[in-house]
C-alpha positions in Angstrom: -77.2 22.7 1.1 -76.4 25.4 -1.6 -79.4 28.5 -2.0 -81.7 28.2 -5.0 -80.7 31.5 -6.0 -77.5 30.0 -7.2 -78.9 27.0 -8.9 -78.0 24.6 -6.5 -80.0 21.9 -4.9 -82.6 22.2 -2.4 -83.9 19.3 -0.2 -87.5 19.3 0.8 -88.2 21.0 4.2 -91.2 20.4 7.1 -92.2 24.0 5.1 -94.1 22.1 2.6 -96.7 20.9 5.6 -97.9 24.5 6.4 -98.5 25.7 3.1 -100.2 29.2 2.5 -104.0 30.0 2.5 -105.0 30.3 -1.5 -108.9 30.5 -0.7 -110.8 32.5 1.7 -107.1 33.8 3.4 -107.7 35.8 6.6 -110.9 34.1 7.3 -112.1 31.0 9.6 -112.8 29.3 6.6 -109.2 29.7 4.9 -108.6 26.8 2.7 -104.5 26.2 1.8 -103.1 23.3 -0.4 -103.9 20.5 2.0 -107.1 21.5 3.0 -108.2 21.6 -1.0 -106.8 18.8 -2.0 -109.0 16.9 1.3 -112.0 18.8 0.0 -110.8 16.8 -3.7 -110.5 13.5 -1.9 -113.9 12.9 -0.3 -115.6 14.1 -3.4 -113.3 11.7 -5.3 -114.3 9.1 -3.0 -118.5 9.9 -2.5 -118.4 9.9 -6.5 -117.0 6.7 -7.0 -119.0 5.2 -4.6 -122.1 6.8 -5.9 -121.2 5.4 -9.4 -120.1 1.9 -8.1 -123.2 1.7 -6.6 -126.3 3.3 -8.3 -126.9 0.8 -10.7 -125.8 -2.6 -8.9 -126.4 -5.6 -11.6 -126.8 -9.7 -10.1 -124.0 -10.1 -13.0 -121.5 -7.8 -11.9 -119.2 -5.5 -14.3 -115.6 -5.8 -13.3 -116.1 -2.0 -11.6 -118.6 -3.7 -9.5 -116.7 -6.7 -9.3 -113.7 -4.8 -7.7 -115.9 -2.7 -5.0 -117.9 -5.4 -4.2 -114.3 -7.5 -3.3 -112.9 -3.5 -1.5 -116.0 -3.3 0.7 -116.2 -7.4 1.1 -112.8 -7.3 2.5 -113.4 -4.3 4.9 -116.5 -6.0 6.2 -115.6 -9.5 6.7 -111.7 -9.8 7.3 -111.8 -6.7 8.9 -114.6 -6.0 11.2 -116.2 -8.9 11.4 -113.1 -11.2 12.1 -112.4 -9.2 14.8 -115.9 -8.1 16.6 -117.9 -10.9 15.3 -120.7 -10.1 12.6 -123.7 -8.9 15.7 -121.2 -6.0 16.6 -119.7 -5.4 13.6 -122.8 -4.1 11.7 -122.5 -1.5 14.9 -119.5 0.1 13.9 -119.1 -0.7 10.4 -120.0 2.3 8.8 -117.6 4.2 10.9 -114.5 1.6 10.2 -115.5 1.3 6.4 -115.5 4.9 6.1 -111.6 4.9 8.3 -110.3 2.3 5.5 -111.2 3.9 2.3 -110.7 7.9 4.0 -107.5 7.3 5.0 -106.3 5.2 1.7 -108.0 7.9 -0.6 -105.7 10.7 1.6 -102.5 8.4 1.7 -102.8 7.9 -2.1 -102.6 11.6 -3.2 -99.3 11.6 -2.2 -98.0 9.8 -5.6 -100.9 11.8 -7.8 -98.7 14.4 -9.8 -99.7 17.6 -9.1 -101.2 16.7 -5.6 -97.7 15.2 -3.9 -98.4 15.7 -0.4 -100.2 13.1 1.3 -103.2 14.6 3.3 -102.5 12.9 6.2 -98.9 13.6 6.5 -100.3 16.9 8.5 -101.0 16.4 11.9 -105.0 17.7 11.8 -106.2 14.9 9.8 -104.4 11.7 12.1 -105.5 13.6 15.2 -109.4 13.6 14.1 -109.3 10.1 13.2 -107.4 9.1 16.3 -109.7 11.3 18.6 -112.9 9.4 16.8 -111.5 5.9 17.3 -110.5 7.1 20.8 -114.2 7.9 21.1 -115.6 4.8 19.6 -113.9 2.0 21.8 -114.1 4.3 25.4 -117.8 4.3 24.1 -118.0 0.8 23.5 -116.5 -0.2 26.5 -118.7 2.0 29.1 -121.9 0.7 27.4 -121.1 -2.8 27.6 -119.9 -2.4 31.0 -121.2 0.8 32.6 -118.5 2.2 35.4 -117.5 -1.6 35.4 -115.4 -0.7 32.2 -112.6 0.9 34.0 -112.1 -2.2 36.2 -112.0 -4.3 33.1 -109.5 -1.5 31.4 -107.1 -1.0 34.5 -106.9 -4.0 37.1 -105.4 -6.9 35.7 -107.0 -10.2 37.5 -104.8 -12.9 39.4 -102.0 -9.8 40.5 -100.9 -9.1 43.9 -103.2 -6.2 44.9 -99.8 -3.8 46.1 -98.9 -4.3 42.5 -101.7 -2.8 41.1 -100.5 0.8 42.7 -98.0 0.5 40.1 -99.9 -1.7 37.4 -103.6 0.8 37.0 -101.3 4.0 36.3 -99.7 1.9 33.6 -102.2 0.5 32.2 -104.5 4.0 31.9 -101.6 5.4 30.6 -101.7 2.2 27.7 -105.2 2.5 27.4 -106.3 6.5 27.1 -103.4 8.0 26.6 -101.3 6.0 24.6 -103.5 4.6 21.9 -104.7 7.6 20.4 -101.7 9.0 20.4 -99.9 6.0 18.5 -102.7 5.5 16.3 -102.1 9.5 15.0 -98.2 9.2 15.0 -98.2 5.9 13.3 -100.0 7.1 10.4 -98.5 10.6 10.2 -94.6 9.5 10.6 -95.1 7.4 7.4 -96.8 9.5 5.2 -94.3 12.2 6.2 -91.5 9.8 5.7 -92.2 9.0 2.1 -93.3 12.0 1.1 -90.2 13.7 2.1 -88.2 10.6 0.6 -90.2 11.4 -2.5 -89.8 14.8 -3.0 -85.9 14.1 -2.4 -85.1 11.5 -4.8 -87.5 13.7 -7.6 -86.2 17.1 -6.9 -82.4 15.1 -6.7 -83.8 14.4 -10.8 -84.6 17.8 -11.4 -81.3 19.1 -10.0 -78.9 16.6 -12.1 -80.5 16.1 -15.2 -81.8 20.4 -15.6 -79.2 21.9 -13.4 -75.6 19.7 -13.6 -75.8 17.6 -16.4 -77.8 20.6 -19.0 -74.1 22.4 -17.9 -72.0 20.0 -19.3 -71.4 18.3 -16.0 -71.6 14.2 -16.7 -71.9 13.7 -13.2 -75.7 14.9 -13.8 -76.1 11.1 -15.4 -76.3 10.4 -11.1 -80.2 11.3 -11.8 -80.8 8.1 -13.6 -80.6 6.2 -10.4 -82.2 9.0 -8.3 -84.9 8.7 -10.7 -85.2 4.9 -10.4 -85.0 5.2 -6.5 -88.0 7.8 -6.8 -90.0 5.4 -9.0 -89.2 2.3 -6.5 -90.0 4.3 -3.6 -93.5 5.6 -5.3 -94.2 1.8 -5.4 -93.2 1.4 -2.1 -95.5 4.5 -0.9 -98.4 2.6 -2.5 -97.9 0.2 -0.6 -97.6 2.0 2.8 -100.7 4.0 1.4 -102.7 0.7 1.8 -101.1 -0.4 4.9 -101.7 2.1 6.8 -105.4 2.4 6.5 -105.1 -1.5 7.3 -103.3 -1.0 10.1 -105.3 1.9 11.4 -109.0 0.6 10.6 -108.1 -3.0 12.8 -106.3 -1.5 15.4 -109.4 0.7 16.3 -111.7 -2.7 15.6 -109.2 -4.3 18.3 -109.7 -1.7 20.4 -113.3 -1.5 20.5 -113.6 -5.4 20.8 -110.9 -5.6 24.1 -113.5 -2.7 25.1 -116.4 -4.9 24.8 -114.7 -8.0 26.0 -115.4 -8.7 29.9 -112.2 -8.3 31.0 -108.2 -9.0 31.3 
């Protein structure tokens, strides 16, 4: 890979996940790229909200139309499907909130001039993991009081020298593992297309502005990185929406095997 003080083309590096402090540097409260564009997020998010809902109408507009259908969908084929309505309206406000956080964070990875998903650095995953992690160890010990580790670790019906073998795994499944899947999951794919993003549009940049503005027709090559870049922006959309799926039911599954009486 040639150095850009040559002109030639520079790939995207795990440098673009620890970017420098540009507010408040040297302090506790030092904000960098990521951190701001967070900040952006959640006031994106509490404003929409705020306007979707502040003058509700029995007729709804189409704007109300489409957040009634968002927050629908969350509630009913979401939560509800999976912990029944009674202890969904528990932990609803907590999963709803998962959904659209983690979408509004996945999506600013496509926004021009944001292009870095905010979960695609580690911080952000491990909060939400340690939360859910919290949520469904919660659940389970006020259901079931101490009884909840019995439910969690021995499996019923199994030859008890088996289970010297069988509770280490199964802790290990339980609190150890999911938390840690449910951060890695999440990250690995926004890192993942971001990084595929940034190479197929800085690929662009480098054939159409550096090769082809020489004279060089093999520059014309950044017609179809261009085209991979917009297919793969569609597909990042997609992943954006998946992902908060994915996360939001996993930790509703979790929290209902925690509530459930046993094995």
């Amino acid at each position: 890979m040639a150095d850009e003080s040559d002109g030639g083309f520079v790939g995207p590096s795990i440098g673009e996940f620890v970017p420098e402090g540009l507010l408040f540097v040297g302090t506790p409260f030092e904000l960098n790229r990521v951190m701001l564009i967070r900040l952006l997020v959640v006031a994106a998010l509490v404003l929409w909200l705020w306007i979707g809902t502040r003058n509700m109408k029995l007729v709804p507009t189409r704007g109300q139309a489409a957040l009634e259908y968002m927050l629908g969908f969350v509630r009913n084929s979401i939560v509800f499907d999976t912990l029944g309505e009674k202890e969904g309206k528990r932990f609803l406000p907590i999963l709803m909130t998962f959904f659209f956080l983690i979408i509004g964070m996945n999506l600013t990875g496509i926004f021009p001039g944001l292009q870095i998903a905010s979960t695609a650095v580690i911080g952000l995953p491990l909060i939400l993991a340690v939360v859910a992690y919290v949520m469904f160890v919660y659940a389970g010990f006020r259901r079931h009081g101490f009884g909840y580790l019995k439910n969690a670790l021995i499996i019923p019906g199994v030859p008890w020298p088996l289970h010297i073998l069988l509770i280490p795994l199964e802790f290990l499944s339980t609190f150890i593992l999911r938390p840690i899947t449910l951060a890695l999951r999440l990250l690995m794919n926004m890192v993942a297309g971001h990084m595929l993003l940034v190479l197929c549009f800085t690929a662009t940049n480098f054939f159409f502005f550096t090769v082809l503005a020489g004279g060089n027709l093999i520059g014309l090559l950044g017609i179809g990185t261009f085209a991979f870049g917009i297919a793969f922006t569609v597909l990042e959309l997609f992943v954006a929406v998946l992902q908060a799926y994915v996360f939001t039911i996993l930790t509703a599954i979790y929290i209902q095997m925690s509530l459930a009486d046993g094995h």
